[in-house]
N, C-alpha and C positions, 0 to 999 in steps of 0.2 A: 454600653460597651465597657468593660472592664480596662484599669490601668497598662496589662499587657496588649489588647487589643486597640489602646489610645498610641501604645510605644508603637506595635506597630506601623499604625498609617502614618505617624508622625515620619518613622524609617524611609516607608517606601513614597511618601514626596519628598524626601533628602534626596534619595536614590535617584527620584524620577528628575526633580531639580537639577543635581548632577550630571547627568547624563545629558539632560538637553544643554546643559550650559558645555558641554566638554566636545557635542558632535561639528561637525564642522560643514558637515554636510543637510542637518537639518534644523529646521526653525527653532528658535529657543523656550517658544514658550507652547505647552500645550493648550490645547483645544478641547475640553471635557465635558462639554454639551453632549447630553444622548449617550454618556456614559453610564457604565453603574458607580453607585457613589463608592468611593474609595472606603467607605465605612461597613460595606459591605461584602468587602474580601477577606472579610475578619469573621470565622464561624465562632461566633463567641470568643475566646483568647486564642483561636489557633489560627496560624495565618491558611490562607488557601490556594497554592500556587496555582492550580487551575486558571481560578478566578483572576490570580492577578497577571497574569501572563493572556488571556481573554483582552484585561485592560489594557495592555502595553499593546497586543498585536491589534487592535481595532484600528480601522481607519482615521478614527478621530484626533488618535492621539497627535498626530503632527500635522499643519496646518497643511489642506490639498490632498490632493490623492497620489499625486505620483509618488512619494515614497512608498503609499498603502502596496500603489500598484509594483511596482519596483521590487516591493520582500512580497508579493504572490507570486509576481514571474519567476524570478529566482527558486522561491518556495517548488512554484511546477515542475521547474527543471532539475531540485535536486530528489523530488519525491518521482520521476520518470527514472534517475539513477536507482534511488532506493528500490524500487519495484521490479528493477529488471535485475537485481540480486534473484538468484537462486532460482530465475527461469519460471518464476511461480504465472505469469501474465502468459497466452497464448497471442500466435502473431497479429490477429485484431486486434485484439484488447491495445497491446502496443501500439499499433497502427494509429488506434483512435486517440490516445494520448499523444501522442506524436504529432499528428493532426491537431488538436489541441493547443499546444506548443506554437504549432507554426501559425495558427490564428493570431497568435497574441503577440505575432511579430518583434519577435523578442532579440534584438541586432547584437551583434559583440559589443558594441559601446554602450550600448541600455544595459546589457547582461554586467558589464565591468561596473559602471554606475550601481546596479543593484550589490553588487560582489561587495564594493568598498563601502556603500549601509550597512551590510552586513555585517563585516567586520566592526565597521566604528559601532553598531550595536553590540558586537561579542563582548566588548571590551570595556564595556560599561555594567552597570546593576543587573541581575540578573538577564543580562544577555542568553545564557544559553536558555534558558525558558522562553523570555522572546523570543528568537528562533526557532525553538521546536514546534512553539504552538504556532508558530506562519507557517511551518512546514508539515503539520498534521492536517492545518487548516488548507492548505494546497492540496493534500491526499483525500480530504472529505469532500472537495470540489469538484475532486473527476471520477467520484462515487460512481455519477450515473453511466459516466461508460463503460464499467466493466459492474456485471453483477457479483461480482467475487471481492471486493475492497467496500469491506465494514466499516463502520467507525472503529470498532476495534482491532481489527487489521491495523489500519493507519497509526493511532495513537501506540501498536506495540514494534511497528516496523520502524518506525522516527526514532521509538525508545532506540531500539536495537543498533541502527546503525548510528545514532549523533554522535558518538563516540571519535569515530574514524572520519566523521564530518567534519567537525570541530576542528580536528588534528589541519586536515585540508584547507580549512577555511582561515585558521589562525597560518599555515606556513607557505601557501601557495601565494603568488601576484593575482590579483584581478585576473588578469591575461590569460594566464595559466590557469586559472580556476574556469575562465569561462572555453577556453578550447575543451578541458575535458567535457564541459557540461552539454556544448553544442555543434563540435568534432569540426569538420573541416568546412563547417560556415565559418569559423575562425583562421586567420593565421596562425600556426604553430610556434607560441614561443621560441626564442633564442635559450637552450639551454636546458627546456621543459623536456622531461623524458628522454636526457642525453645518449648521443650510440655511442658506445662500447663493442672491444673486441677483445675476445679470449685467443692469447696467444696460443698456437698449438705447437705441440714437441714437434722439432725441428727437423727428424727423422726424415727418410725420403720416400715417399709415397710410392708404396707397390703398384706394379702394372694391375689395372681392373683384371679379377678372375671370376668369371659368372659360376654360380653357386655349384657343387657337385652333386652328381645322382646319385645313392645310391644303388648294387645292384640287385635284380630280385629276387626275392627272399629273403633281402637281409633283416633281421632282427629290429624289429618297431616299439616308438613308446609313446603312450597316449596323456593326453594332461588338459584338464579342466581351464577353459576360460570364460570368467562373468563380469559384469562390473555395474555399477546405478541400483544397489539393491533397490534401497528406497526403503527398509522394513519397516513399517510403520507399528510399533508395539502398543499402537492406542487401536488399532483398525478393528471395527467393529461391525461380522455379518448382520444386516438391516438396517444400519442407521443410511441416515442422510447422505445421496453422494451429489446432490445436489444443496449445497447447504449457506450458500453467500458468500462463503469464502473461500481462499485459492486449494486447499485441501479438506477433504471431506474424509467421508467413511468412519469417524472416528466415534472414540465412546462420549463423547458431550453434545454432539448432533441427534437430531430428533430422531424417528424412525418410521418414514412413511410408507404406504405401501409396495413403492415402486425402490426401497430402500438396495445398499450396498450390497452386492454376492458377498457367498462364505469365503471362495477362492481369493477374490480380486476382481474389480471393476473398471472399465474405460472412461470413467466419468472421472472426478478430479479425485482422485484416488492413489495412495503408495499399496504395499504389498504386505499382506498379511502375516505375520510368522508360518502357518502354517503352511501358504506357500513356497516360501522360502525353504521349509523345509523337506516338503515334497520335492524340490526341483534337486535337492543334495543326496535327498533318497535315490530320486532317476540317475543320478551322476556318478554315482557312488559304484553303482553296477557293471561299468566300465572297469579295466583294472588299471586305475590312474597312477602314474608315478610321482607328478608335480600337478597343482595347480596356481594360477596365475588369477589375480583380482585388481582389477583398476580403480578401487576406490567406489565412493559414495554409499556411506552406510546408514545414515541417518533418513528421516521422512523431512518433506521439503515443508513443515511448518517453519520457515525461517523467520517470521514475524516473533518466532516464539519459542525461541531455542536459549540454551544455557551452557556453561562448561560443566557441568555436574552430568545435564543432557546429553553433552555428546561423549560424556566419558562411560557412561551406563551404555548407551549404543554400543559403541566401540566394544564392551567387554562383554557384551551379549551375543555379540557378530563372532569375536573371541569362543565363545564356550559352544556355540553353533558350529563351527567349523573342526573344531576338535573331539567334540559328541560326535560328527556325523565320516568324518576324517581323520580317525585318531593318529594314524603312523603316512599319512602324505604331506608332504610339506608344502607352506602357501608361501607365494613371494607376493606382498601387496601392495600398491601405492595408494598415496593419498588423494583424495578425492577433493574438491570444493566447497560438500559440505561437510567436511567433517568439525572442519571449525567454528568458532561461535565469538561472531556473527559468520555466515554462510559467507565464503570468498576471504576471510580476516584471515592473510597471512603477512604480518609486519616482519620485518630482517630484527636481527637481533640486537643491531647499532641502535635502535629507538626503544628499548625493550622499557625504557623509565618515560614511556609516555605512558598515558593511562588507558588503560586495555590494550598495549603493544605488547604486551608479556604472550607468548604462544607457548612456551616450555613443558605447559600443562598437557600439552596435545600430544608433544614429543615423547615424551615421559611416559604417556597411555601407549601411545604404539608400539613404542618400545620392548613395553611390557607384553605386550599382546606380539610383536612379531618376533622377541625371543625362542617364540615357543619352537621357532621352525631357522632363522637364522643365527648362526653364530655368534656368539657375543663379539669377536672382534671386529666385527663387519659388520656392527650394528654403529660404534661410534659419529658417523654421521649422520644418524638418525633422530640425535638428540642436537646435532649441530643444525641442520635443516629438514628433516623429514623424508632424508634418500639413504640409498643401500647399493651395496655390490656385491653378492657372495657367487658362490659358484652352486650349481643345482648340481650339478657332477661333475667328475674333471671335466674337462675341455668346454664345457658350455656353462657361459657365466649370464647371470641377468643384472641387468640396472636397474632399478627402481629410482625413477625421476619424480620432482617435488614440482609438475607444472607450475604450480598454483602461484610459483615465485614469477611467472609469465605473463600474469594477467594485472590490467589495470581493473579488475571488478575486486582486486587489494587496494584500497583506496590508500593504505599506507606509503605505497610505490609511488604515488603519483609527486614524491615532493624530492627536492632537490636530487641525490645519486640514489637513492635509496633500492631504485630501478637496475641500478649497473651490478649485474650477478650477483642476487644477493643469495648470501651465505657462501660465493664463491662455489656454487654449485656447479657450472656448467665448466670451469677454470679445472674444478676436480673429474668431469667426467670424461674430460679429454684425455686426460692424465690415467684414468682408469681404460680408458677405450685404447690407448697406447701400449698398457702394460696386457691387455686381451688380447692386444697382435702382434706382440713380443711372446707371447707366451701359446702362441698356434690356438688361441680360445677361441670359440662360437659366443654370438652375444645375441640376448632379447630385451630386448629396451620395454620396459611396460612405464608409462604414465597415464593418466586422466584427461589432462585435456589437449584439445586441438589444435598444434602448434600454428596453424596457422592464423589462429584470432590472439593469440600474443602480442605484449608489448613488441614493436618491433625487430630493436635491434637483440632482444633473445627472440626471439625465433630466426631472425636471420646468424645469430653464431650455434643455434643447435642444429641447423641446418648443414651449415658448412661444415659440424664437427661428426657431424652421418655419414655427409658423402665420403671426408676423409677416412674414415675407417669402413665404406661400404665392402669390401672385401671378409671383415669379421662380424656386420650385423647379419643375423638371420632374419630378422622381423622386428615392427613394433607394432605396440599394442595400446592400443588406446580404450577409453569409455567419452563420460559426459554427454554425449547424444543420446544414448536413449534409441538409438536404433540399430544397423548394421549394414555399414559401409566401408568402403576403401579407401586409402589413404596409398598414392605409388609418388614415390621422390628421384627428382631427376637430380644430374650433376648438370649443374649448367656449363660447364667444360666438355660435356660430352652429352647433350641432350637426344641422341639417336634411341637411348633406350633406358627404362626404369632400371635404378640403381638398389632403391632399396623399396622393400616392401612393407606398407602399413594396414591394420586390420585399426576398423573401429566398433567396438562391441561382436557380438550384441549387447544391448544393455538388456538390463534383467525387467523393470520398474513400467508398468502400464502409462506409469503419469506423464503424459505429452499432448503436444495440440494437434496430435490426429487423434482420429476418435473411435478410430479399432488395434493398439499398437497392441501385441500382445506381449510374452513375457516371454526372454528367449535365454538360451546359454548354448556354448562350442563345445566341441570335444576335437581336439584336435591330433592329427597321428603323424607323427616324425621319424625320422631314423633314431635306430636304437642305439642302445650304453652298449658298444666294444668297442675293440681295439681298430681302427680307421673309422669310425663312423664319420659322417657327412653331418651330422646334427640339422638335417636341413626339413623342412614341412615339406609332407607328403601330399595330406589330406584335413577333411576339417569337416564334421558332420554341425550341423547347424538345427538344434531341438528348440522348439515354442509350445505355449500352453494357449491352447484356444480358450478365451477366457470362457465365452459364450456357453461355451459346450459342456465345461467344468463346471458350470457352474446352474445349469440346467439339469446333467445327470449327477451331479455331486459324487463327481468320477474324473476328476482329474489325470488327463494323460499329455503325457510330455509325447510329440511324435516329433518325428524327424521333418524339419521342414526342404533343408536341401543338403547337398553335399558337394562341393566344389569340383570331382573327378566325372561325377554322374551329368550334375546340371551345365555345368560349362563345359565338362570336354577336357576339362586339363589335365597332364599329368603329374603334375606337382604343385605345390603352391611358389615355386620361385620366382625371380623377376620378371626373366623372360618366357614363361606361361603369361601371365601378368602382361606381358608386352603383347601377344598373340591375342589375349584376351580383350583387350582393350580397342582395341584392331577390329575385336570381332562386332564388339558394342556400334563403333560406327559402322558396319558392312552390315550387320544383321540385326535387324531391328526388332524380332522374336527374341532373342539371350539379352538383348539389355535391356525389355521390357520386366524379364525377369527378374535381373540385378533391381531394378525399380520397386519390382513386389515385397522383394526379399528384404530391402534395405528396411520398410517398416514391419517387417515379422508378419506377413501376411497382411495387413491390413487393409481392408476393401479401398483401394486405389484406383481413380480413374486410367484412363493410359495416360504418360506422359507425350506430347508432343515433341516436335522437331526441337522448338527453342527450350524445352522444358529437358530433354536428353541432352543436349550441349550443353546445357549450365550445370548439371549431375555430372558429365564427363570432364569439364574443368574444373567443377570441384573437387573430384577424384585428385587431380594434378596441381593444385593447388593448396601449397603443405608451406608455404610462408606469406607471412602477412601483409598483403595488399599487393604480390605478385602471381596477373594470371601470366606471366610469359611462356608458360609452357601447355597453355590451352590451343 
């Protein structure tokens, strides 16, 4: 061993010395029997963090097992978070990790115990190595229950998110760290993810006025809604869509017989460019005024994504929609993955943590949704990733930044960081006031489902709907992946839906049914004059049979249903909505439908009695952890 490679070991038993003398929680003297020797983490003069981080996380290193055992438990619990980023696990695969979990009877005060190892290791010699490598090493363990988590999965998903771990691990209590890890087996901290309320303008609440008709013949306008592309610009006809890991189809996977369609596949698969661009071809044929995009552009390799990655996405999705829609304008929000890491949206108070900076993201959209909004009413876009402009007079849309909703932003989860960040929801009230000051129609589009939100934003984006439910027309959601309803009650007056929610379709085959196809709306409103009603008429509902696309290498978008035809309605307002939902529990042929519909045709068994009551409260279930209105 060379001079350099003598400094080294010498270093790292300082390091290791240190550490045990400094922990309070673990023995002071190592145990390095059935070790590898310290002289051989040294590849000739180069140190080998693999190796030496192997050495620190071995059970040997501290006298017993229970701390060994202590950073695996922990380790399980935080690679069960890391995995359920970005939806990549179907609901087995969870289940069994889950299961997993509850094996190893891992209580709040063992979890806090391990919490405070952890840390007193962060904070020591290379700590965050130690860590990671417990934490890969906890992902390589529960290999065998899901065939889709590689070694290399694991060792790039630990990379990806340690980051926002760290951040976690360093500023949350024990307490706090383990209620988020193992939810309401804990007591909910004092102070952990505090409620907040958004004061709203003072103004005096108009009497409810159910939406108006227009009358017939009047003047109509039709506008494109999609969202979950998924496009996957590696997706490659014949490879592998079985391939070991959570997304296949791609150009680095083998090519076996039974390999990927050219269109798109049901197997763990995103969406081809080419279909993507077929489906803008079919859409294009309409004469579209506006269209509307909930986000998710990118393919869900999240193990293995970049900001370089998701900015190439983004400007590809860009020159796609203007090649194929040169003079329609898109209103879009952001999705969940568009960031890097997948869910990573920090507020902009932490921007000098390391990877809290998001500016980069804002700064792409920006550029990319100038093309179609105003520059003055793009300013908030760089403040938080939301919008307001007007599509024509009288009908204005919001474009909301969910993503500031969700605890799958690990950055939220630490002192107020949670309470409105970027003052989002403070400004949409304030825009939703100046929409019913001004006689405006309004369509709310974001990405995800306000009902799995941190709490108390979903319970003020709630209350700031029903106040202006008089000037929403709709919202519009993505993030599922399939196509269902969202109807919002006022709880002041729960006799009947106030405001109306559409979720999807989503566009992207990738989900844990295993016929979902690939769908997009065309939706028909009252038209641009002088009294129009701006209200939803109609709404035609196209899917691509993958099967069939891909057997006659004839892709056709058909029409799968249409709201006036299959249900019976005459418009899409509240109270059709009310009538309709009415009809779901009286007739049990239309809500079987609604059941088919919701996965794009997918070969579904029927749903049962308890299996249609839980689909009918979750229709009515639009805030977080309230079914009061089931």
């Amino acid at each position: 061993m060379g001079q350099v490679g003598l400094l080294v070991t010498l270093l790292v038993l300082v390091a290791h010395f240190l550490h045990e003398s400094s922990a309070k929680s673990i023995s002071k003297w190592p145990i390095v029997n059935d070790v590898v020797p310290l002289g051989n983490l040294i590849n000739g003069d180069k140190y080998d963090p693999k190796l030496l981080t192997s050495f620190y996380t071995t059970k040997y290193i501290y006298k017993g097992k229970k701390d060994f055992h202590l950073k695996r438990n922990i380790g399980l619990l935080v690679v069960r978070r890391i995995l359920n980023q970005g939806d990549i696990l179907s609901s087995s695969q969870r289940n069994a990790i889950d299961e997993l979990v509850h094996r190893e009877k891992t209580t709040c005060g063992l979890c806090e115990s391990g919490v405070m190892l952890l840390q007193d290791i962060l904070s020591g010699f290379f700590g965050e190595e130690i860590i990671t490598a417990a934490v890969v090493g906890a992902c390589e363990e529960i290999q065998g229950l899901s065939d889709l988590l590689s070694e290399r999965v694991c060792e790039m998903a630990v990379d990806e998110f340690k980051t926002e771990f760290f951040y976690v691990l360093n500023n949350l209590k024990p307490d706090e760290l383990c209620y988020w890890l193992l939810g309401d087996q804990c007591v909910k901290p004092d102070g952990f993810l505090p409620e907040w309320k958004v004061t709203l303008p003072s103004t005096s609440v108009p009497t409810y006025q159910p939406p108006k008709v227009p009358s017939d013949g009047a003047p109509t306008s039709k506008f494109l809604f999609f969202s979950d592309v998924h496009m996957d610009v590696r997706y490659e006809s014949g490879a592998s869509a079985v391939c070991g890991e959570p997304l296949c189809c791609r150009d680095n996977d083998p090519t076996p017989s039974d390999g990927a369609g050219k269109w798109g596949d049901y197997r763990n698969c995103d969406m081809p460019r080419r279909t993507v661009e077929g489906m803008m071809e079919a859409a294009k044929r309409d004469d579209l005024d506006f269209i509307l995009f909930a986000g998710d552009i990118p393919a869900h390799d999240v193990w293995n994504q970049t900001k370089e990655d998701q900015i190439d996405k983004i400007n590809r999705w860009t020159t796609l929609l203007k090649t194929y829609f040169p003079d329609t304008p898109v209103y879009a929000a952001l999705g969940n993955h568009e960031s890097a890491p997948v869910n990573s949206y920090p507020p902009s108070s932490i921007n000098h943590e390391p990877g809290a900076d998001i500016s980069w993201l804002y700064d792409t959209v920006y550029d990319s949704w100038s093309n179609w909004i105003p520059e003055n009413d793009l300013a908030t876009v760089k403040q938080g990733g939301f919008y307001s402009t007007l599509i024509r007079p009288g009908l204005r849309v919001v474009s909301l930044n969910s993503n500031y909703c969700s605890d799958d932003s690990w950055w939220l989860l630490v002192g107020d960081n949670s309470v409105d960040p970027q003052d989002q929801l403070a400004w949409f009230a304030k825009v939703m006031q100046l929409a019913e000051d001004q006689n405006e129609s309004v369509f709310i589009i974001t990405h995800r489902l306000l009902n799995g939100c941190i709490k108390s934003w979903s319970y003020n984006y709630y209350d700031i709907v029903n106040r202006y439910k008089n000037t929403i027309i709709a919202q519009f959601f993505g993030h599922a992946h399939t196509d269902e309803l969202k109807m919002y009650y006022d709880e002041n007056d729960p006799s009947h839906i106030s405001i109306v929610g559409f979720i999807g379709p989503g566009f992207t085959t990738y989900s844990e049914y295993s016929d979902l196809n690939a769908g997009y709306r065309i939706y028909t409103m009252d038209g641009d004059y002088k009294g129009t009603t701006n209200s939803l008429l109609d709404a035609d509902t196209y899917i691509l049979n993958m099967t069939d696309a891909n057997l006659t290498n004839d892709p056709k978008w058909e029409l799968e249903y249409t709201f006036s035809k299959d249900y019976g309605m005459r418009n899409l307002s509240a109270s059709e909505f009310d009538k309709l939902l009415d009809r779901f529990d009286a007739d049990d042929e239309i809500f079987q439908q609604y059941y088919q519909h919701s996965t794009k045709d997918a070969r579904l068994s029927s749903c049962d009695e308890a299996c249609k009551q839980y689909y009918i409260c979750d229709i009515k279930q639009c805030r977080t952890g309230d079914d009061s209105f089931c």
